[in-house]
Each structure stands twice: as structure tokens, then as C-alpha cells.
DOMAR-267752 format. One record per residue (C-alpha): residue in one letter; x, y, z. Coordinates in steps of 0.2 Angstrom, whole numbers, plus 2048, in hexadecimal, padded with zeros to 3 digits. Layout:
! DOMAR-267752
aXYZ/...
END
This chain:
! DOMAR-267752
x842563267/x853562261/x86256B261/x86256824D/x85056E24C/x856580254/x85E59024A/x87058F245/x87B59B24E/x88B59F24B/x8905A425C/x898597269/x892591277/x89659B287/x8A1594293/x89D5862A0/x8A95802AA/x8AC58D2B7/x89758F2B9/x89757B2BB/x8A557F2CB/x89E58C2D1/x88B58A2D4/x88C57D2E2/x89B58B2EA/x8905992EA/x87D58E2EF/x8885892FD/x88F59D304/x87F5A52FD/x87559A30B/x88059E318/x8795B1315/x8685AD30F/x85C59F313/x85859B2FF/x84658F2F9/x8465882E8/x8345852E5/x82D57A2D6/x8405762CD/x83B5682C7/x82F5702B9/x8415762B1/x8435682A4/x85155D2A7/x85A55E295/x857568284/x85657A284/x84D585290/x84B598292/x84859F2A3/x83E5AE2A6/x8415B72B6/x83A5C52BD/x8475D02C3/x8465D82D5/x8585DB2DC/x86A5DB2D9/x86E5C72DD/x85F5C12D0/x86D5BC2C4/x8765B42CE/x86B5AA2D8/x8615A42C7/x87359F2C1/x8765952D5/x86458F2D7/x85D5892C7/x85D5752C4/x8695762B5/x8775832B1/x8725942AA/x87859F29E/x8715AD2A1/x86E5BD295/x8765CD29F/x8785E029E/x8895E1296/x88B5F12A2/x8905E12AF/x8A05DB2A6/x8AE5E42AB/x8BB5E02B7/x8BA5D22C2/x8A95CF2BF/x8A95D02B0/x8B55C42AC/x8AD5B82B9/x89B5BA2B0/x8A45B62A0/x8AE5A82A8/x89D5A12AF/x8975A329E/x88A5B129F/x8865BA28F/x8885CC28F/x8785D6285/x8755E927F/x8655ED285/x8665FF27C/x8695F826A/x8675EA260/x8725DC266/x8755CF25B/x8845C8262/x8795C2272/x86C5BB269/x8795AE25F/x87F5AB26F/x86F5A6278/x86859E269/x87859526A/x87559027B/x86358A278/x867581267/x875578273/x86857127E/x86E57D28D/x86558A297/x86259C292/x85E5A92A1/x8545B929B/x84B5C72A8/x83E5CD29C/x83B5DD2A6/x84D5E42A1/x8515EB2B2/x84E5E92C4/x83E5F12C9/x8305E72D6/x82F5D92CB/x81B5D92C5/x8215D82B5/x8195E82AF/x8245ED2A4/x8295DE299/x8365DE289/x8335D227B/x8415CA27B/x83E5B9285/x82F5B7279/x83B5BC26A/x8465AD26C/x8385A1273/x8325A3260/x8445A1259/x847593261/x837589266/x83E585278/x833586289/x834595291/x8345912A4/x82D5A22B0/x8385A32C0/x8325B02CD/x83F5B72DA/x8385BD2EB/x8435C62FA/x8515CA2F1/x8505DD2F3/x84B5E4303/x8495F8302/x8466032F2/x8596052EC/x85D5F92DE/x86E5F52E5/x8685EF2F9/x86C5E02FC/x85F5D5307/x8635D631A/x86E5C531F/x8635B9323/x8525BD319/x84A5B1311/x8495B02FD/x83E5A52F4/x84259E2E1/x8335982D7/x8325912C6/x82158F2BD/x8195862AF/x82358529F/x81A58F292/x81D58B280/x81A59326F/x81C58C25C/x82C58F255/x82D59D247/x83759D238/x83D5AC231/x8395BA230/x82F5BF240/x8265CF241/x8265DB24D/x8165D9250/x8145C6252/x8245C825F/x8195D6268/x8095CA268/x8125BB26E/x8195C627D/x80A5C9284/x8055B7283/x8155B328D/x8125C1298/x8005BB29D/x8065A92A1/x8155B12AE/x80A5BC2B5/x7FF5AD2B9/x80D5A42C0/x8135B32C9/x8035B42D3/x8035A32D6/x8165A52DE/x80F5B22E8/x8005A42F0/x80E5972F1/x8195A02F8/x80F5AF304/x81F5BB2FD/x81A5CC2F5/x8225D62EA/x8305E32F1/x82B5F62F0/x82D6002E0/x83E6082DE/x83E6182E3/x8426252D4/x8526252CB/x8576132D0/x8506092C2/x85D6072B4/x8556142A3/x852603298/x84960728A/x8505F727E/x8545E6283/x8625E5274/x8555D5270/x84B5DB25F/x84B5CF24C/x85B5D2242/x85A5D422F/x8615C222D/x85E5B1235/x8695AE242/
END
């Protein structure tokens, strides 16, 4: 597929440079902290657009997806993230910050931007950080696939949160494990998509990362972290990622 064959967007294409800089930079510190294995990269496709799908375990998922995966990442990001320092490093990398508690059309242009560019978009379907099984699952990740027609490629994150609090940080030195897994595809859909066919999608989507989950698990011999204990998982009951009333 094409960029031409993809929705219009209006929004411009997050920026590049710095990420381009920095990912060799931080692969290179985060290893002297963490032993890091990238399993099965090369089922990323090497050019046209691509939506990673990660599960989402602890506080350096974003981070080491945007390090770690075969091609730059832009990736789709609480917007709680961008203020201060960080937040002008995460645009200045050219992360795209999302409203997961309303409609949020200014990220979707700009990830349908990104893919229509040929670039990668980064999305954790599960919203928040949690133990990664992918039990809870937002619709979003299967909303754009339809939009846009591209592969969505499952990545699974083990050892990056040892303990129950959302914030720990794993102990120097522990391993983590990055696995990506089949690409999954779906037919592009013209507008308007209902609700329902988003919803029905999504649980196609979730069964093929679930199966690719539990084949990272063999792979790799990891298990999931515990459960966070109450109170630590953000309240997320939106992923900002729903149809508008017009094409985008």
C-alpha cells in the first residue's frame, strides 16, 4: 500500500531528527543498566507504514519501543507526559501526545499522518500500565488499522516492572526481553465505520496478540509481572481513539 492509497490528514508529520539522534544514544546507556533482547525484529517491515501494538507493563515501555524497534516510532502518548523537560523532549523526539478521556482528534491526524507518510505509529491498546495480558483492550489500535489499511505488528515487553507499583523501575541489571510478532492485517474501510464494526475488529486483533503473546511467553520463558496492587493503575476509561463525525 501506498502513501496515496491512505486517508488525508491535515496534521504534519511529527518531528524526526532528534529521535533519529537519539535512539543509538539511549540503546547504548539503557544497556549499561539492563541487559536488553530484541526477539524477532525483522517481522517489522522494512518500509511503508506500520502500527505497533504493545502491551504495556511498566514505566520504560515507551521508551524502549521508541530505542528498540527496527525503524523510528512515533508513538501515541498520554498527554499527561508533556510538560516540562519531558515534555519538550517527547515532542522534540516526535511522540504524539493523546487524550485518553475524550475524543482526540488532533492525534488521530497526526498518527494517520505518520502512517500515510510511510513511518511507524506506536499504540499500547491496553491504555495503562497493568501486568500486560491484554485484558483490558481499547479499540483504538483496530480503529486506525481500519482507517488506514497498514499491518499492525504485536510487540510484547517482559521484565520491565519488577514489584507491583507502576513507577518501579527494574533492579540494574535484569534482563528485559522485546518481542515482536506476526503482522496482522485487516481490509481498509472507507468512511463511515461503525462502532460496532471497530468493536468487532478489536476482538479480532486482540485474539491474534494474545496468540502472539503466549507464544512470547514459550520463546522467551518470561512471565508476566504481578498485578498492580489497588490504586496504582491510572482510572482510564477512554483511549481519546473513537470515529469523528467527518473523514479525517
Amino acid at each position: 500500500m501506498t502513501g496515496t492509497d491512505l486517508p488525508l490528514s491535515s496534521a504534519e508529520h511529527p518531528r524526526t531528527r532528534l529521535l533519529g539522534v537519539m535512539r543509538p544514544i539511549a540503546a547504548r546507556v539503557m544497556r549499561l543498566r539492563w541487559p536488553v533482547t530484541v526477539h524477532r525484529a525483522e517481522l517489522v517491515p522494512a518500509e511503508g507504514g506500520v502500527i505497533l501494538a504493545a502491551n504495556h507493563i511498566g514505566l520504560v515501555d515507551g521508551p524502549m519501543l521508541a530505542t528498540y524497534a527496527p525503524r523510528p516510532v512515533h508513538a501515541l502518548t498520554k498527554q499527561e507526559m508533556f510538560d516540562g523537560f519531558v515534555g519538550a523532549f517527547l515532542r522534540g523526539t516526535g511522540q504524539i501526545p493523546l487524550d485518553r478521556r475524550a475524543a482526540d482528534p488532533a492525534a488521530i491526524r497526526t498518527g494517520l499522518r505518520v502512517v500515510r507518510d510511510g513511518g511507524v505509529l506506536g499504540i499500547f491498546p491496553e491504555g495503562t500500565r497493568g501486568n500486560g495480558d491484554l485484558w483490558r483492550f481499547h479499540h483504538g489500535a483496530a480503529y486506525l488499522a481500519l482507517v488506514t489499511g497498514a499491518p499492525v505488528v504485536p510487540v510484547t515487553f517482559f521484565g520491565t516492572r519488577v514489584g507491583d507499583g507502576s513507577k518501579a523501575l527494574p533492579a540494574s541489571g535484569g534482563d528485559i526481553d522485546i518481542v515482536f510478532g506476526r503482522p496482522w492485517r485487516t481490509t481498509q474501510q472507507p468512511w463511515p465505520r461503525t462502532r460496532e464494526h471497530v468493536a468487532a475488529t478489536s476482538v479480532l486483533l486482540r485474539g491474534h496478540m494474545l496468540s502472539e503473546l503466549d507464544s512470547a511467553l514459550a520463546q522467551t520463558r518470561r512471565s508476566l509481572p504481578e498485578p498492580l496492587r489497588a490504586g496504582q493503575s491510572d482510572d482510564d476509561p477512554d483511549t481519546g481513539l473513537v470515529e469523528p463525525s467527518t473523514e479525517l
